[in-house]
N, C-alpha and C positions, 0 to 999 in steps of 0.2 A: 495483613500487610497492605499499607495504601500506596498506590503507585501516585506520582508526581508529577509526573512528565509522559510524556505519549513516549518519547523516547524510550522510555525502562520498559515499553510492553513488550516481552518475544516476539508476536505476533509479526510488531512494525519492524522492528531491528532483524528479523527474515526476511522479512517483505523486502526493507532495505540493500540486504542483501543477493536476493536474488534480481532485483532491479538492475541494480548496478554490474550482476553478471549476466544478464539479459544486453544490456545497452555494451560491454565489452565484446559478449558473443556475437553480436546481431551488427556491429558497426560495419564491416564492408561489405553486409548484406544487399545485392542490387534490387530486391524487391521492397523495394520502398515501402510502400502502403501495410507489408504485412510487418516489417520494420516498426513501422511508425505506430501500427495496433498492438501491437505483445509490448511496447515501452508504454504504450500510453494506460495499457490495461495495468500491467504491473506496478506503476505508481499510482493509480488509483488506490492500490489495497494500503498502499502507505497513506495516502490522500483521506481516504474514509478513517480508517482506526483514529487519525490524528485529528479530524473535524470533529468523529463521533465522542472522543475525551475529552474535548473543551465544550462539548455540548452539557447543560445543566441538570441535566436528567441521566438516569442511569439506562431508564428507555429508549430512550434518543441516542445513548454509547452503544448501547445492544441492534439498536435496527442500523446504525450505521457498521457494525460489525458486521450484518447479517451480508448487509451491501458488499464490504470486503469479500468475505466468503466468498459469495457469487462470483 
């Protein structure tokens, strides 16, 4: 099955997921900074999977995968 779109990957549509309840959990958080690192970290893993599928190589999908992960 070839995927199409970064959208149709599970991976990103959790990521997506838990993003978005990250930033509803986390909004009248007064610690700011720690606030502003769990949103910024969790849209990364959307951020990478989505760079790493438009990249031309399958290598280059997998090391920005790896990125995600982490």
């Amino acid at each position: 099955m070839k995927i199409n779109r970064f959208e149709d990957i599970i991976a990103w549509q959790k990521a997506k997921v838990l993003t978005l309840r990250l930033y509803f959990l986390f909004k009248d958080n007064r610690d700011f900074s720690f606030r502003d690192q769990i949103s910024r970290a969790s849209a990364s893993v959307m951020n990478n999977i989505a760079e790493g599928f438009e990249r031309d190589s399958d290598k280059e999908f997998k090391h920005f995968l790896f990125i995600a992960k982490g």
